[in-house]
C-alpha positions in Angstrom: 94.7 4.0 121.6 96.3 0.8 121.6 92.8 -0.7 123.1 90.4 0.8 120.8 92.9 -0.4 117.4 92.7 -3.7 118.6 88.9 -3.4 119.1 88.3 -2.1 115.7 91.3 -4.1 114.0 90.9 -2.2 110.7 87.1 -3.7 110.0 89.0 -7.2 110.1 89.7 -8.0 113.6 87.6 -10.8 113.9 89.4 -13.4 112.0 90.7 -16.7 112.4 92.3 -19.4 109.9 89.5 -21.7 109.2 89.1 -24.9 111.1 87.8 -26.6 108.6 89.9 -28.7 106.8 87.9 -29.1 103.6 86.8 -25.1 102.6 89.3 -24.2 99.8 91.8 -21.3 99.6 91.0 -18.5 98.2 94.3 -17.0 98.3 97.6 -17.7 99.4 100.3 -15.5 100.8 103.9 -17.0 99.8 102.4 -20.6 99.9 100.6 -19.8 103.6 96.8 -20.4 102.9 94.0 -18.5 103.6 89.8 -20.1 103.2 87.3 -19.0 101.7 85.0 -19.5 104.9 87.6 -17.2 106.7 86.8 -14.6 104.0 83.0 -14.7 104.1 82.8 -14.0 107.4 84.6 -11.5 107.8 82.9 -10.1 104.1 79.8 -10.5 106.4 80.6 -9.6 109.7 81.2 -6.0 108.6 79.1 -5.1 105.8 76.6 -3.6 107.7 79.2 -1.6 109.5 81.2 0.0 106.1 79.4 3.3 105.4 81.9 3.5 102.2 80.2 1.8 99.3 83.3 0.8 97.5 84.3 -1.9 100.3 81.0 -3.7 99.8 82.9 -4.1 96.6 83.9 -7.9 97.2 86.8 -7.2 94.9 87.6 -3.7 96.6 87.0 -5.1 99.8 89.9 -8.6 99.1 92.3 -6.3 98.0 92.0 -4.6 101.4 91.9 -8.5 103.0 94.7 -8.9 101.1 96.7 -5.8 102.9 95.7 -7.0 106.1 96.8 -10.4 105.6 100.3 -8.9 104.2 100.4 -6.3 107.6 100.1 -9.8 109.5 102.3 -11.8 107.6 105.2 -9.0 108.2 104.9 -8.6 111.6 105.2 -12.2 112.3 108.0 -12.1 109.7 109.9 -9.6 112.5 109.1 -11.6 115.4 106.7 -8.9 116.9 104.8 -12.1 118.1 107.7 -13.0 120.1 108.5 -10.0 122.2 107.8 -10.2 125.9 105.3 -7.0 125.8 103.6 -8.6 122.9 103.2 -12.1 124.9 102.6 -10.8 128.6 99.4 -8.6 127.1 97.9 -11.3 125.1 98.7 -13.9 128.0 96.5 -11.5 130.0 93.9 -11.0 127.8 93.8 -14.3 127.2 93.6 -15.5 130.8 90.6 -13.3 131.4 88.7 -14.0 128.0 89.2 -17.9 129.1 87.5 -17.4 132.3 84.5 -16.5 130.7 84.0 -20.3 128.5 85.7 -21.9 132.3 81.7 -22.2 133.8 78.0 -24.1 132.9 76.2 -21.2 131.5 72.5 -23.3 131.6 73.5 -23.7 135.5 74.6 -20.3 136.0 71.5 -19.3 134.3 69.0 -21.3 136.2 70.8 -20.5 139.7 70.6 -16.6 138.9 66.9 -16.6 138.2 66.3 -18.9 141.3 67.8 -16.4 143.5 66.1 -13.8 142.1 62.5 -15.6 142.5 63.4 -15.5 145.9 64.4 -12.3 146.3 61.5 -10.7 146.1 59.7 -13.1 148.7 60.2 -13.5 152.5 60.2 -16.1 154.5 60.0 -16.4 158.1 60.9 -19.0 160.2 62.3 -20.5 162.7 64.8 -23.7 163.1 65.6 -26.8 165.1 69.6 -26.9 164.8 71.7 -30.0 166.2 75.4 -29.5 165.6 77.8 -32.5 164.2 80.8 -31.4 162.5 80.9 -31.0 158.7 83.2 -34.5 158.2 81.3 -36.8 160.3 79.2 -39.6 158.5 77.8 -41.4 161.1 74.7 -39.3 161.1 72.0 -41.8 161.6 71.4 -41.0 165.1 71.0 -37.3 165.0 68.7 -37.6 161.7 66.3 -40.3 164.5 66.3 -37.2 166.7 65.9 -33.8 164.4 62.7 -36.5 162.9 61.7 -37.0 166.5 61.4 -33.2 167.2 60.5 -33.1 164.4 57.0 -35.1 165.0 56.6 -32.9 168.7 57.1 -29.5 166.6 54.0 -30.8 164.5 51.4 -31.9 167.5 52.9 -29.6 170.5 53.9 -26.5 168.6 57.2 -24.5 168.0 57.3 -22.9 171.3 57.2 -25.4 173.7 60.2 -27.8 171.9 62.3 -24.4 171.7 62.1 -23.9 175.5 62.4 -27.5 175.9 65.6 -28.3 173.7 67.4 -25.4 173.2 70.5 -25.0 174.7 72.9 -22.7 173.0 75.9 -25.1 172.7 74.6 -28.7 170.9 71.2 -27.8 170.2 69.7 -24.5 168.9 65.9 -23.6 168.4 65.8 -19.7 166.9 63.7 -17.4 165.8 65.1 -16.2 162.6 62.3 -13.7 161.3 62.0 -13.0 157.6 64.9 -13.6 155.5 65.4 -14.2 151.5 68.1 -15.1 148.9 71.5 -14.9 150.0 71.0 -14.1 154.1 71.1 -17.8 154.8 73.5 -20.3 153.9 72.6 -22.3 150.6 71.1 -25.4 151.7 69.3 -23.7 154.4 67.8 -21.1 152.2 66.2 -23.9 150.0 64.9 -25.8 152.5 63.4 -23.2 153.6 61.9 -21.4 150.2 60.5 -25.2 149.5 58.5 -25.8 152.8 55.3 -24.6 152.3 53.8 -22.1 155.4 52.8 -24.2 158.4 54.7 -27.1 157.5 58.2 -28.4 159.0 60.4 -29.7 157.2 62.1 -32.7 156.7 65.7 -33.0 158.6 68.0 -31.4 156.1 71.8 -30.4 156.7 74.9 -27.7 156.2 78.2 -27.2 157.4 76.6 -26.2 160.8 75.2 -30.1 161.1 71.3 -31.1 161.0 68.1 -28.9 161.2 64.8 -28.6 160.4 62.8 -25.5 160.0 59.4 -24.5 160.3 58.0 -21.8 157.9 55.5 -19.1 159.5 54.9 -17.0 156.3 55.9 -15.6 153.2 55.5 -12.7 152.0 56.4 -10.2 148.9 59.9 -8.4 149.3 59.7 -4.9 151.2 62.4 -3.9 149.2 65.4 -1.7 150.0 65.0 1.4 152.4 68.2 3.5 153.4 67.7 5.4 156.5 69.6 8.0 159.1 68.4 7.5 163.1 69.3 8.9 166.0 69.6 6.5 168.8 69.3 7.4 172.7 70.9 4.1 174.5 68.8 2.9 177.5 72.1 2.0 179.5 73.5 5.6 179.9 77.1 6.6 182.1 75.2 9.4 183.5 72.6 8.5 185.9 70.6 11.8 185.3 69.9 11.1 182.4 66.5 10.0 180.7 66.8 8.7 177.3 63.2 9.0 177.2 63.1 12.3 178.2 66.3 13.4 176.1 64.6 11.9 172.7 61.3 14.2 173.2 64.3 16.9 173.4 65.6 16.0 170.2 62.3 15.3 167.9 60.9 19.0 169.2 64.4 20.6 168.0 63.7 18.3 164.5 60.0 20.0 164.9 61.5 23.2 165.1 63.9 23.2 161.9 67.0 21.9 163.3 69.3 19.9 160.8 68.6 15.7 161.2 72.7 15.4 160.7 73.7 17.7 162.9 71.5 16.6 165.7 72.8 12.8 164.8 76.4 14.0 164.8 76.1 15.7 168.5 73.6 13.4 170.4 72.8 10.0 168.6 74.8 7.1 170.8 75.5 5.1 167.4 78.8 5.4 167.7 79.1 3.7 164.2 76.9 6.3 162.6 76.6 9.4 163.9 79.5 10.9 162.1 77.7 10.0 158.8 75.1 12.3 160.2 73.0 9.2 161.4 73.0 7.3 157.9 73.1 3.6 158.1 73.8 1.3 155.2 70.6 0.1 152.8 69.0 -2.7 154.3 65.9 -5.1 153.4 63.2 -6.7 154.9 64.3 -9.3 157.4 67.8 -8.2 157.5 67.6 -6.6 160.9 67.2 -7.9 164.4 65.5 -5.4 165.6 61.3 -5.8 163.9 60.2 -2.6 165.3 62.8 -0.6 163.6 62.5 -2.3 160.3 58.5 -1.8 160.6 59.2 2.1 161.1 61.6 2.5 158.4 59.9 0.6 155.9 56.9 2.8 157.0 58.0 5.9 155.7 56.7 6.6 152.2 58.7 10.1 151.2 62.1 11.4 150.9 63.0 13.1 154.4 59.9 11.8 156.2 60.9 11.1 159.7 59.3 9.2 162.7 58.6 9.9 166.0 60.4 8.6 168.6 60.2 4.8 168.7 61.2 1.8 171.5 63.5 -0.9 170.7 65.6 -3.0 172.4 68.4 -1.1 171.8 67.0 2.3 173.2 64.8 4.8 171.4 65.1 6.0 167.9 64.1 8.9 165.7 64.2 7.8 161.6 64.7 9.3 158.6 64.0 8.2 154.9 66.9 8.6 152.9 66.2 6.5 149.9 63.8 3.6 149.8 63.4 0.9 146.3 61.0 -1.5 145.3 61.5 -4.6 143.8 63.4 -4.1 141.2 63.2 -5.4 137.5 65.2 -9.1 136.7 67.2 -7.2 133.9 68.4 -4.6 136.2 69.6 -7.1 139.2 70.6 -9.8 136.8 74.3 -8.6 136.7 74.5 -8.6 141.0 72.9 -11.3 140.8 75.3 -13.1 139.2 78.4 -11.8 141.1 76.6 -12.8 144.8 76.3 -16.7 142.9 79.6 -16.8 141.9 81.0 -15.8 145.1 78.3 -18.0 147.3 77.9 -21.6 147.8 76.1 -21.5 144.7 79.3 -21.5 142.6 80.0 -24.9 143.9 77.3 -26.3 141.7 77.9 -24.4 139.1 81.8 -26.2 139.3 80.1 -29.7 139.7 78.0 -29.5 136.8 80.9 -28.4 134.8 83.3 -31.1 136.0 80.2 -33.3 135.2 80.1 -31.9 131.6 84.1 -32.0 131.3 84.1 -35.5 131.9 81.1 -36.7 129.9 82.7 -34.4 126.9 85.9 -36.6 127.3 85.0 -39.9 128.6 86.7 -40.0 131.4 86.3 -42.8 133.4 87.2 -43.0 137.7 89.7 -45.3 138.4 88.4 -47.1 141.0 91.5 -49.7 141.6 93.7 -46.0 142.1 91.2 -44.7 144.5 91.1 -48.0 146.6 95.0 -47.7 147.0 95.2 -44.7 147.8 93.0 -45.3 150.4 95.2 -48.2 152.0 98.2 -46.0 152.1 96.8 -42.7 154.4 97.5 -43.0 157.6 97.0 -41.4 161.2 99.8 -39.4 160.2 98.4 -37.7 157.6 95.9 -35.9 160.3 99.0 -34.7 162.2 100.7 -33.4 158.9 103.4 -36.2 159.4 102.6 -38.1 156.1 105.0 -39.2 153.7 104.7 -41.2 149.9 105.4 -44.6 150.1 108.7 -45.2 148.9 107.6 -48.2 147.4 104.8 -46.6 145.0 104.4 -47.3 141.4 104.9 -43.2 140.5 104.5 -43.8 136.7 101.4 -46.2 136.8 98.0 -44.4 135.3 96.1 -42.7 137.3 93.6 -40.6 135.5 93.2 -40.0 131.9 91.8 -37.2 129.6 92.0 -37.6 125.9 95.8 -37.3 125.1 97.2 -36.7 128.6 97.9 -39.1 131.1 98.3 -38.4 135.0 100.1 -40.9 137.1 100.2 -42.2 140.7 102.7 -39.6 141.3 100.6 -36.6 140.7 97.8 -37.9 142.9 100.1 -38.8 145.5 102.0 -35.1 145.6 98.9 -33.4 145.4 98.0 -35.7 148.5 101.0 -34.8 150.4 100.4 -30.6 149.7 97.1 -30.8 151.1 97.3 -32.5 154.5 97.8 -29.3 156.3 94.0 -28.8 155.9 92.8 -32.0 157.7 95.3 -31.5 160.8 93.1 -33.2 163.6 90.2 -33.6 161.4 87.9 -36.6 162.1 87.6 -38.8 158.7 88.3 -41.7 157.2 90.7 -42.6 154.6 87.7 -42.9 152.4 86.5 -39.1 152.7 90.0 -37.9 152.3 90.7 -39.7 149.2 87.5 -39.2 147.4 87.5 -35.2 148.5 90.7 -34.4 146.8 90.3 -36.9 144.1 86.9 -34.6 143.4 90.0 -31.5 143.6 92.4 -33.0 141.9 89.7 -34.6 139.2 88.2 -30.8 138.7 91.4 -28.8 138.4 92.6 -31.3 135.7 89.8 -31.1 133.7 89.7 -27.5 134.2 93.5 -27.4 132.8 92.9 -29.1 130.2 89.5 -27.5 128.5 91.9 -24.0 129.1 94.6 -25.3 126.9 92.4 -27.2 124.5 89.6 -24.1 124.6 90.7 -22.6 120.8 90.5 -25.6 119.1 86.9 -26.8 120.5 85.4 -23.5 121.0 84.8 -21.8 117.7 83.7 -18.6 118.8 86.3 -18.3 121.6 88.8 -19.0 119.1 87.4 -15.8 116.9 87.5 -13.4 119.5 91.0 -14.2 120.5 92.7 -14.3 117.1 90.7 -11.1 116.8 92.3 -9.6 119.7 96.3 -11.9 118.8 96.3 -9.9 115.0 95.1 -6.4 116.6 97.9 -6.4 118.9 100.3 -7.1 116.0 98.8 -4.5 113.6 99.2 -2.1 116.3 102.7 -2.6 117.2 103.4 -3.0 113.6 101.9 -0.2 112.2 103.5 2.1 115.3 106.6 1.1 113.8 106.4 1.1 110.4 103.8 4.3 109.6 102.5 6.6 112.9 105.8 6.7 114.6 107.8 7.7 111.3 105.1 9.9 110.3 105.1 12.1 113.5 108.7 12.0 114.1 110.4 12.5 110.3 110.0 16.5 110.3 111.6 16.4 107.2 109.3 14.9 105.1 106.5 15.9 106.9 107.2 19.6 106.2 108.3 18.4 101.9 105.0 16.4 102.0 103.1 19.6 103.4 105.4 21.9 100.2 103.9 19.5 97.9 100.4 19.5 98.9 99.9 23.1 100.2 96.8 23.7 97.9 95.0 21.2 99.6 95.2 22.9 103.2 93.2 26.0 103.2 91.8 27.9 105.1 87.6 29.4 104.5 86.3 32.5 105.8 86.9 33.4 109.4 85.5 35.5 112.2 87.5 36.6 115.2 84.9 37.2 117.9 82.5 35.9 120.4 80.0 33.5 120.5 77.3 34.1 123.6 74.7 31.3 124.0 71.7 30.5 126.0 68.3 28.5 126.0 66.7 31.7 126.9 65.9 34.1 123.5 65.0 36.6 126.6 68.9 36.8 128.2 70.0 36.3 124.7 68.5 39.5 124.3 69.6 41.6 126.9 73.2 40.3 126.2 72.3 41.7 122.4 71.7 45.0 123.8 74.6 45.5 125.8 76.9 44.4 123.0 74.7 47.0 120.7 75.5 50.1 123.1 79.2 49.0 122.9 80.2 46.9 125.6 82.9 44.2 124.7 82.7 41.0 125.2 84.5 40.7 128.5 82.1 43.5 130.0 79.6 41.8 129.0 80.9 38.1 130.3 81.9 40.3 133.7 78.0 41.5 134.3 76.6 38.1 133.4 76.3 36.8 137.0 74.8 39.1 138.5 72.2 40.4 135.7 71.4 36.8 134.2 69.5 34.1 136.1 69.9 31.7 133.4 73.1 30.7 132.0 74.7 32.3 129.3 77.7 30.6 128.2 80.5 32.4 125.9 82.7 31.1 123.6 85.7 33.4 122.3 87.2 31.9 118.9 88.3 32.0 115.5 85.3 30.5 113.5 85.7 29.7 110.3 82.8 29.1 107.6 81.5 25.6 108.6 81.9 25.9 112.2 79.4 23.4 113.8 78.4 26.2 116.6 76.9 28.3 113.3 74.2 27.7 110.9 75.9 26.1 107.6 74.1 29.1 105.9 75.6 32.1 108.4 77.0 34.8 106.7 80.6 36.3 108.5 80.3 40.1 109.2 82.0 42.5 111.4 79.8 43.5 114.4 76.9 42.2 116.3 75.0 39.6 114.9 71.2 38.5 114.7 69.6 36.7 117.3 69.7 33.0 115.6 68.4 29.8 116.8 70.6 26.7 116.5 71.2 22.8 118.0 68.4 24.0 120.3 69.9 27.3 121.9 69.8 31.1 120.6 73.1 32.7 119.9 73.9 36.3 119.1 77.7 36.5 117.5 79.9 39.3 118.3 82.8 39.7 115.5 85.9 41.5 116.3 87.6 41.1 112.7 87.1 39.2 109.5 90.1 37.2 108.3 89.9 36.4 104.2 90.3 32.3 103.2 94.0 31.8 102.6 96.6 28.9 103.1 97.2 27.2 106.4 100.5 27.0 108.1 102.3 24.1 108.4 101.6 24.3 112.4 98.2 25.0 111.7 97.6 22.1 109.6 99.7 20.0 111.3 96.6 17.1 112.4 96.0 17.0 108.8 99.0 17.1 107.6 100.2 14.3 109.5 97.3 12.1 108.9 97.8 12.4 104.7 101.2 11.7 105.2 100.4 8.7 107.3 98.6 7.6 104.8 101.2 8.6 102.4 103.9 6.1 103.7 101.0 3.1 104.5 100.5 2.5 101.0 104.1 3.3 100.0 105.0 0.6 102.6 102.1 -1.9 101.2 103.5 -1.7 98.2 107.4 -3.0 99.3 104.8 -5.5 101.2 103.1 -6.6 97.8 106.8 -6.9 96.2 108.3 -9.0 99.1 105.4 -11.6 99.7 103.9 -13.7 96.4 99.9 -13.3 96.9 98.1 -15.9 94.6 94.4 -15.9 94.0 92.3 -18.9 93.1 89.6 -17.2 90.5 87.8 -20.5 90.4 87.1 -20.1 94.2 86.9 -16.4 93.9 84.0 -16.9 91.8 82.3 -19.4 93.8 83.0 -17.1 97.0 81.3 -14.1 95.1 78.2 -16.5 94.4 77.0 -16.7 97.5 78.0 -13.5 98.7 75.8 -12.2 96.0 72.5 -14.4 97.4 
């Protein structure tokens, strides 16, 4: 409940004290102002959704602004805002609403539709690989060779370098078949999608050190298939054995109408999947190692279809389609799509480019005479996680600036001295190290700092959280102060129910049965066997066995009105009419009539409660009126009506 009040905010959650300095008040509450701006929008933001004609009243609809501000002001008044439930849920909410304004959108963007261009291509190719680790810079020499293979890949061919070079430790020459977004890392993955087929790249590198790669083909995505095999191994612990002999045994029990899962479960020597009844996790084109198999999966065009037996590698297979998908539509990948970037290399772009956005938007400058200090004071003992801070450094001296806050040497220098666990026998210099955590420490400020400054530079952000910062008062106010007393004061719930017993009445009601069915045919026979004199419960007891379509019953008290009955249906004792309504037929079966007459307390509890809810809220609002000194300005009023009214 508490979720959806907040949500809704009584029509006027999504509020926020004008930023502007020059819009004028339109009223105040005991001196506190509130815009006109603040008004309008809100005036505006709803209109379309009050189905009540009155509240497009702009006077109707301030007085109930008015009442909202006054529920605000009095629960700030108690200090609701200051109670540890009331601050550990907005802190929440407000940690995961931040997170959303915390990236580049136009990067995100342009990264999501790039991945899913290539998605629905294939590439295959194979690579030249030389291996350096990730930190060394001397690279010149390896980029003279991978440019040198390079140049023999081009005039001898692929093959003859990959026999010639590769060597499974320093150098690697593979095969990598088709592959497309998000199967190779990054960098690799758009060298790849940007050499054109026949062509070898230029040397290009990742974490794994220097390759180039030579592009065979492209092709469209083949899409997703999900399939169950049954796989006979080639190795086999019993010599008598012959897996071809024992997969012809299989497909002719398949031929003869012998369940796929069962015969998985009992002979299939995928370990891994045979207890799933052979089924084996979706899979696109290129993902496998194995071509033949992915050719013979991606073969099968129905539901169920299954292959003969089939030769890999691995041993011989039988397949079966369980599900196979197209390319699908941008719109209905673009959410997964946008996860898989987040959580791949990909999002390390998308942090540059805001870091490089955050400190544009701020003027930050680098602090170059920092940086070279820094470098002077890390020493071989840093890369044995022996390092300590200079005793002698200036800890208060600037080191970084952004707007009004100031980080000095001493920051840096701690955050220097948490990370050298990391580089523990790591091989670079003093130059790496400082300028890779200054790029950390750099982002992380920034980052801090557009989180704590985010309401006041980001308009909309600001909206949606004072939206969600009043909702969570109103709710615990109002709890308080109306629905709590209302359910719990059984005293003057039952005097307010003695004083307004006229109003809770009840119409015209039928004891009885309600049988329905989309079939007028069953509807029938159920008819007749009500008409002989069968009750309702021999009739409900017979209905599985005589009725092949469903016929639902529904015992009740229906009153006059009752949304499972015509607004015109007349109330008699005995079997109804066949009638057609909200798309079924019906036949009613009334046991006894009972005459309009006053409800019960008990029975009209809901509404009872509700009224007197109501009851107390504008009692309450009117001790809120009295206690707080609302002023409006009729010369802004005026104005605000104006263009309202346009």
């Amino acid at each position: 409940m508490k979720s959806i009040f907040t949500a809704i905010c009584f029509c006027f959650g999504l509020l926020l004290f004008a930023q502007d300095a020059n819009t004028d008040v339109l009223f105040t509450i005991d001196n506190e102002p509130v815009k006109a701006s603040e008004f309008i929008r809100v005036y505006s933001k709803n209109l379309d959704l009050v189905k009540d004609e009155t509240q497009k009243d702009i006077d109707a609809y301030l007085k109930l602004f008015v009442d909202y501000k006054l529920k605000v002001k009095e629960a700030r008044q108690k200090g609701l805002d200051q109670e540890n439930a009331y601050i550990r849920e907005f802190g929440n909410y407000q940690k995961q609403l931040t997170k959303n304004y915390m990236t580049d959108n136009e990067v995100t963007d342009q990264l999501v539709k790039e991945a899913y261009d290539r998605s629905i291509q294939d590439v295959k190719a194979s690579h030249v690989l030389i291996r350096i680790d990730e930190n060394e810079t001397d690279t010149t020499e390896v980029y003279k060779q991978l440019m040198d293979l390079r140049e023999r890949v081009i005039n001898e061919g692929y093959e003859p370098v990959q026999k010639a070079v590769h060597n499974g430790k320093t150098i690697f020459a593979e095969d990598l078949g088709y592959f497309s977004a998000f199967k190779m890392v990054y960098p690799f993955e758009t060298a790849a999608y940007q050499t054109e087929v026949g062509e070898v790249s230029m040397p290009f590198r990742t974490r794994f050190g220097f390759h180039i790669v030579k592009v065979w083909d492209k092709r469209k995505s083949l899409g997703q298939v999900t399939v169950a095999h049954i796989m006979v191994a080639d190795q086999q612990k019993d010599s008598t054995l012959d897996p071809a002999a024992r997969i012809k045994q299989i497909y002719t029990k398949l031929q003869q109408g012998e369940k796929f899962e069962s015969l998985a479960k009992q002979f299939s020597d995928d370990k891994s999947s045979a207890s799933k009844g052979g089924v084996l996790n979706p899979f696109s084109g290129g993902q496998l190692s194995s071509k033949e198999f992915e050719e013979k999966a991606f073969s099968l065009e129905n539901k169920g279809d299954v292959t003969a037996p089939f030769k890999t590698d691995y041993g011989w297979h039988i397949v079966k389609l369980i599900d196979k998908k197209g390319v699908q539509p941008f719109s209905e990948v673009e959410g997964e799509l946008q996860n898989k970037v987040k959580q791949d290399m990909r999002s390390k772009l998308i942090s540059s480019a805001m870091t490089a956005k955050l400190k544009d938007q701020y003027g930050v400058k680098d602090n170059t005479e920092a940086l070279k200090y820094f470098e002077t004071i890390i020493t071989d003992a840093y890369f044995k996680r022996a390092w300590t801070i200079p005793s002698d450094l200036d800890l208060e001296k600037p080191f970084l600036k952004i707007k009004d806050t100031t980080y000095v040497y001493d920051d840096f220098a701690n955050h220097l001295f948490s990370v050298q666990r990391n580089y523990v026998n790591k091989k670079l210099s003093a130059a790496q190290l400082v300028n890779n955590e200054y790029d950390v420490f750099l982002t992380n400020a920034l980052t801090n700092y557009k989180e704590t400054h985010l309401e006041s530079e980001n308009e909309e952000f600001a909206h949606i959280l004072n939206e969600y910062r009043e909702g969570l008062l109103l709710f615990d106010l109002m709890e308080n102060e109306v629905w709590n007393k209302a359910t719990k004061d059984s005293v003057g719930l039952a005097a307010y129910y003695d004083a307004h017993q006229s109003e809770y009445l009840w119409n015209k009601r039928a004891e009885g049965t309600l049988f329905s069915s989309a079939s007028k045919k069953e509807i029938s026979k159920v008819r007749k066997q009500l008409k002989k004199g069968k009750t309702a419960q021999e009739v409900v007891e017979g209905l599985s066995s005589e009725s092949e379509t469903s016929v639902i019953p529904t015992t009740s008290t229906f009153e006059k009105g009752n949304r499972m009955l015509p607004d015109d249906f007349k109330l008699s004792e005995g079997v109804s009419d066949i009638f057609d309504h909200n798309d079924l037929y019906h036949v009613l079966l009334v046991d006894a009539i009972l005459p309009a007459g006053k409800k019960t307390l008990e029975e009209a509890r809901g509404q009872v409660v509700s009224a007197y809810q109501s009851e107390l809220e504008n009692e309450w609002i009117e001790t809120l009126r009295a206690k707080y000194k609302v002023k409006v300005n009729q010369d802004v009023l005026e104005e605000t009506k104006s263009k309202l009214n346009k």
